[in-house]
N, C-alpha and C positions, 0 to 999 in steps of 0.2 A: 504494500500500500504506500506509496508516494505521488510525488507530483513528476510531469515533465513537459516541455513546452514544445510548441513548434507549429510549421505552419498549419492549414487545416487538414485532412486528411483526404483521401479521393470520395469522391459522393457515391460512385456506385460502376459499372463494367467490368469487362476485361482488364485489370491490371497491368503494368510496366512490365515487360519482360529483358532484363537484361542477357544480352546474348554475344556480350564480349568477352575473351578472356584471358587471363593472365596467363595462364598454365594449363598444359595438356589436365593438371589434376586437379583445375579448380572449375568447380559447376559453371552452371548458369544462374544468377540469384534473380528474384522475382521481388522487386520493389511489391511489398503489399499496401504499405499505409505511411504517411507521412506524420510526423509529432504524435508517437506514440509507444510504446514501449509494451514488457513483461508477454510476448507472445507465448500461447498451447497449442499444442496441434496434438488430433485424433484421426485415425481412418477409419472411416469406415467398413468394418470387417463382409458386411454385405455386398458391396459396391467398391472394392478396393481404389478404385479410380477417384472416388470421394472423397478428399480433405478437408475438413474444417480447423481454420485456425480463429483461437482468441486472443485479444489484445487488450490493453489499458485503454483507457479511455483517452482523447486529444484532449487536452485543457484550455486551447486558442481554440476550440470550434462547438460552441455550446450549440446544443440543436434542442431549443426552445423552453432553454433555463436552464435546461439538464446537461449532465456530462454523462452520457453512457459509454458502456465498453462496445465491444465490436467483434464481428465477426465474418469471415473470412471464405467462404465456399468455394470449391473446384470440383469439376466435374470431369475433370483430363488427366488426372493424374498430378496436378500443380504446376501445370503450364499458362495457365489463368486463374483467376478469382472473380469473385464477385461481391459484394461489400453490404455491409447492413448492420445497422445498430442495435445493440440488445437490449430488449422490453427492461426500463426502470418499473420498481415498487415503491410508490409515495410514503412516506417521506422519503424515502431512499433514492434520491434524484443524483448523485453522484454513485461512478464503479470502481472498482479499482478490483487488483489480482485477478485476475481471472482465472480461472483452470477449466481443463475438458477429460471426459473418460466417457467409454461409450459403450456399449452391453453389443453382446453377442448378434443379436434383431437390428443392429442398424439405430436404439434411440440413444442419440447424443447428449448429454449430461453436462451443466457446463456451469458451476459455480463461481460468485466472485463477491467482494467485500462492497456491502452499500452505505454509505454514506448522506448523512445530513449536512446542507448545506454549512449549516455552523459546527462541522465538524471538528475544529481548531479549537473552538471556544466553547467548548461543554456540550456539543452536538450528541449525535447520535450512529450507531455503524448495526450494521446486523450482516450475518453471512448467508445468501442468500444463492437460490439454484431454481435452472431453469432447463427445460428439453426442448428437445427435437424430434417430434414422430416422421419429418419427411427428408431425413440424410443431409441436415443443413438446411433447407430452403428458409427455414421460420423457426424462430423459439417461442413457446408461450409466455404466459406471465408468472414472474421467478412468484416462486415460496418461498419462505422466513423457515430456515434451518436453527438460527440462535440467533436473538438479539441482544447486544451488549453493547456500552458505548467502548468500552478495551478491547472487541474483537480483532483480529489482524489473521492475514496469510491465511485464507482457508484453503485446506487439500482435498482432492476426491477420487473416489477409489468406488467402483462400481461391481456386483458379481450379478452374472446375467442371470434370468429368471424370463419367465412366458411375461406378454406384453402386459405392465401394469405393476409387474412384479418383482420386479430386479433391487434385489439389494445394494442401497446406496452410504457410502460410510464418507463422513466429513470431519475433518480433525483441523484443530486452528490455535492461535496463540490467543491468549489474554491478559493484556498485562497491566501492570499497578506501578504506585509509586515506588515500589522497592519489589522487585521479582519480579516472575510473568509464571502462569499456566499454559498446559497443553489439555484443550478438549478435545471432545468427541462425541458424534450424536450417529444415528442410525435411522435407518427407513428400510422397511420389510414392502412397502406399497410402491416400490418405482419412486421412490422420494416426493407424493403427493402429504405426506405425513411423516415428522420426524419425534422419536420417544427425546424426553428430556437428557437435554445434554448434559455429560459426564466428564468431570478432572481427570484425567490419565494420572497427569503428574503437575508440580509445583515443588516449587525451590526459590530464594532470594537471588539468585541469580539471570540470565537471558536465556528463555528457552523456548526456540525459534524453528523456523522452517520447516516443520511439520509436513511429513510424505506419509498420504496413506497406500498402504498395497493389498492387492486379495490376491492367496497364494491360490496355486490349483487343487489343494487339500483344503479348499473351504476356509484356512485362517486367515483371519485379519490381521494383518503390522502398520503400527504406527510407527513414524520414526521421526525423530528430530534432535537440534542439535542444543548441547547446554555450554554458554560460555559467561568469561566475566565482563560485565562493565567498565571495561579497561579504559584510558587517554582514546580518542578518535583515532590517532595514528600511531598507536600502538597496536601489537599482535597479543592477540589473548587466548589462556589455557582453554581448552574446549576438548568436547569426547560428543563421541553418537551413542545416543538411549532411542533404547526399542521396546515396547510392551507388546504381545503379542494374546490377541483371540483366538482358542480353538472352537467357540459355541457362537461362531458370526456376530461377533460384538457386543457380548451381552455381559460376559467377563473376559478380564483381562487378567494375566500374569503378572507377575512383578517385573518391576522396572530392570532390563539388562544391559547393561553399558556393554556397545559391538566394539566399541575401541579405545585406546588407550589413550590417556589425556595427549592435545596435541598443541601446539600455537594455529589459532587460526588469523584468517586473512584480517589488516588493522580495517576499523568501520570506514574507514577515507585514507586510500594506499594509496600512497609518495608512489612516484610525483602525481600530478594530478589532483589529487583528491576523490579519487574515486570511490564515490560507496558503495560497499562492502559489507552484506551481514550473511555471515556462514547459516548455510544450511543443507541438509543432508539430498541426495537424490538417491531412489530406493527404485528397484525391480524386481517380477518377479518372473523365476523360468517354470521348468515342470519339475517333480519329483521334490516339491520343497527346495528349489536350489533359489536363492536370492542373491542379488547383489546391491552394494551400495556407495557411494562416490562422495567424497568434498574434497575441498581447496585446502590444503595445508602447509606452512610454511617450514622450511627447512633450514633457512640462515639471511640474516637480515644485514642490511649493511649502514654503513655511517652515516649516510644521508638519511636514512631512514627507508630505503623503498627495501621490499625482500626479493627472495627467490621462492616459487611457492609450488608446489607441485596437484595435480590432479590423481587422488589417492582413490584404488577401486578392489574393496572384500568380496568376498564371496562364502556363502554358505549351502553347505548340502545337507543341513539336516533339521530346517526348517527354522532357521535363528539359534539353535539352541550354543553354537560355536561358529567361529570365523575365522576365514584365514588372514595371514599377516599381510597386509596393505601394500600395493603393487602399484607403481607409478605409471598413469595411462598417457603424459608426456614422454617425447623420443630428445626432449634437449633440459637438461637444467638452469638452465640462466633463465632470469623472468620470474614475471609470478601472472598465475592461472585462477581462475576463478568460475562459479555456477555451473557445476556440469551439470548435464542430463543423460539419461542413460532408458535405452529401447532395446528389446531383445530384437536380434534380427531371424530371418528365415532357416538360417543354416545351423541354429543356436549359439551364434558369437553374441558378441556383448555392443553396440552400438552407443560412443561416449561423445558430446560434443560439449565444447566448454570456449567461453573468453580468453586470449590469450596476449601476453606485451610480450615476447619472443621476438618480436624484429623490431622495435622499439619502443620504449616506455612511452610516448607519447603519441602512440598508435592502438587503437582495440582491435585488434584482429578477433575471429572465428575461427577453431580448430576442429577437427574428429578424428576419429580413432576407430580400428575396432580390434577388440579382446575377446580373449579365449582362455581358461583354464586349462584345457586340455592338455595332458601328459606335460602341466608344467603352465607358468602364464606365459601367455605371448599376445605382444602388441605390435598393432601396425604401424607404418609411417605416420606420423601427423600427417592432415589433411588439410591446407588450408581453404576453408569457407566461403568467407569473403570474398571477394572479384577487387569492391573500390578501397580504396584507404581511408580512416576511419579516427579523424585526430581527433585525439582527447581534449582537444582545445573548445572546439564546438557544443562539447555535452552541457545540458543546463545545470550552473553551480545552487546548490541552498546552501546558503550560509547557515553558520552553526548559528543557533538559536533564535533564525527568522521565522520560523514556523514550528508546529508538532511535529513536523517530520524530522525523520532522523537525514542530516546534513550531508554534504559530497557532491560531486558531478553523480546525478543522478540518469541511469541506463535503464533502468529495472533490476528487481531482485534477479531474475530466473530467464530462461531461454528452453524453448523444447525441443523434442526430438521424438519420432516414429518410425519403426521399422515396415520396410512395403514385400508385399508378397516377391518383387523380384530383387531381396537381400541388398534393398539401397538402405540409408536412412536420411528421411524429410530430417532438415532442422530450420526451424525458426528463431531471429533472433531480432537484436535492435541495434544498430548503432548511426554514424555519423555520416556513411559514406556518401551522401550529397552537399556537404560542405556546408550546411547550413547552420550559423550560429545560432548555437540555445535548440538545434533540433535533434531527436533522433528518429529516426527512420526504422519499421519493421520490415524482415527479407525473408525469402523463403530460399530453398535449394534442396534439390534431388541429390545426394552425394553417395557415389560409388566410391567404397571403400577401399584401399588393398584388401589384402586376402591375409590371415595366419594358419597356421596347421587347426584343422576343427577335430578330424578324428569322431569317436563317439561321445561328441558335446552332451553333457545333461541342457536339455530343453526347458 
């Protein structure tokens, strides 16, 4: 949940195809939307050709008092889009985060943070969700999953059921003047109706970024990440906690930290100032095998910028253990930030992440793909990106102008989807139209190299 600025966003068509490129190994990216950030993308598992992606809402383009979020439809595989604002619920006339997850049937599921106008000054937020019975063309009018004015970052996590009936799970942050919570609420009705929402966990500390999963044994994982209230541009001690459902969300285990305290990324990294608030990305494959990805830093230097690497676990036995954390960058200078992670076709691991690898005052787009198999192995990095993408452009908040937490703000998060023909879609935002104070969302098909797959667990 932030603010970003820029100019208005496209009113509706065929979208920008960009079709130049740097390198035999960089896509084609698809300008989807101008001044606007934090995209999701779903496929369609009915209509694989179907993408929808979501977006933040533009903050320069109010459409008739309201700022809604947005979304994104192709019917070509993501060679085009088509654009459309998503249904607000009054008072909830502002969006923000948005996420997508979409049931076996084709209905698209697409949750995001609502907001009251006087949000900043005692307002109001509720985390709110809305469908798609026609594969993107139209969402109805959201529902109220939990209203709270400290709501933030809600996730969603869907397990399919006959039409009406699809188990919906939404997990989010709540936070106070000293700590934050992690909830969670459920829907047995296709998420027409949510039972009262549940504290996972709570600590005086920051506990953020909340990923729900639904494994293929029915369990429910929440995950998210716990760190300290450190300086803005300082690196802080931080671990990933996971609570895990075997009765589809009705109880939960105790709290199990998957990894060992680490430094994560500072809230506003040198140079630049870019913000930064860690949080976990979680998948899941077959046989209980899960995985799970963050930003962690390895060595910081005297000006204050670090080197930070993109760390990626895995488990086979349903969370219950995990293996020791495998670096999904192929260079260590830099630091990397917000991955996503999609199972792809052939059961490799599909990772894309933010990267300053070619320089600090550049935001490049990376991916990757991994593999456990008889051992880890990762591919070349992949650059994303097509245009360059200066840090100088992104819009600053200054520390204590607003509620918002401060930095050249991008968005928290960027997605990724794996396609029947073992690509992975990523969505992301940055600067690449040179536009001061704007960022831009992009799309892109990306063929990965290849590693040894062998008998992947799926």
């Amino acid at each position: 949940m932030l603010v970003s600025r820029g100019l208005p966003a496209c009113l509706f068509g065929v979208l920008l195809l960009v079709s130049a490129r740097v390198s035999a190994a960089t896509p084609a990216n698809v300008l989807l939307s101008r001044g606007r950030t934090e995209p999701s993308i779903a496929i369609d598992p009915t209509t694989p050709s179907t993408i929808v992606v979501a977006t933040n809402t533009n903050y320069q383009a109010p459409v008739a008092g309201t700022y809604p979020t947005a979304y994104f439809t192709s019917r070509n595989g993501g060679r085009g889009f088509r654009f459309a604002d998503t249904p607000t619920l009054w008072p909830y006339t502002t969006g923000a985060d948005p996420g997508l997850s979409v049931a076996d049937n084709g209905t698209i599921f697409y949750t995001y943070l609502g907001e009251t106008p006087e949000y900043c000054s005692g307002g109001r937020s509720a985390v709110l969700l809305t469908k798609s019975f026609d594969h993107g063309i139209g969402f109805g009018t959201p529902a109220v999953v939990d209203a709270n004015p400290a709501d933030d970052k809600p996730a969603l996590a869907v397990r399919s059921g006959p039409p009406g009936h699809a188990h919906v799970f939404s997990s989010w942050t709540r936070w106070y003047s000293k700590g934050s919570d992690i909830w969670f609420a459920r829907s047995t009705d296709g998420g027409a109706h949510f039972a009262r929402a549940r504290r996972l966990y709570g600590s005086r500390l920051d506990n953020f970024g909340s990923d729900s999963v639904v494994g293929p044994d029915g369990r429910i994982y929440v995950f998210w990440s716990v760190f300290h209230d450190t300086a803005l541009t300082a690196e802080s001690p931080a671990y990933i906690a996971m609570r895990t459902s075997s009765d589809d969300g009705v109880h939960f285990g105790p709290v199990h930290r998957i990894t060992g305290r680490f430094n994560s990324i500072p809230r506003m990294a040198v140079p630049g100032s870019l913000r930064n608030l860690t949080g976990p990305t979680a998948v899941s494959a077959s046989q209980g095998v899960l995985y799970v990805a963050w930003a962690q830093v390895w060595r910081r230097h005297t000006d204050g910028a670090v080197d930070a690497n993109i760390e990626i676990s895995r488990s086979t036995n349903s969370g219950r253990s995990w293996s020791l954390p495998q670096s999904v960058n192929d260079v260590a200078g830099g630091d990397r930030f917000m991955p996503s992670l999609s199972i792809l076709h052939d059961g490799s691991v599909g990772v894309a992440f933010y990267d300053r690898r070619r320089s600090v005052w550049q935001l490049d787009t990376y991916a990757a793909r991994v593999s456990f198999s008889r051992g880890f192995h990762r591919s070349q990095n992949v650059r994303v990106n097509l245009a360059s993408a200066p840090i100088a452009d992104i819009y600053y908040i200054a520390p204590g102008s607003t509620c918002f937490s401060p930095g050249r703000f991008f968005g928290d998060y960027i997605g990724t989807a794996g396609t029947a023909d073992n690509r992975l879609c990523v969505v992301w935002a940055d600067t690449g139209l040179h536009v001061p104070d704007e960022t831009d969302v992009w799309f892109a098909r990306v063929t990965l190299p290849s590693v040894p797959t062998g008998a992947l667990l799926r």
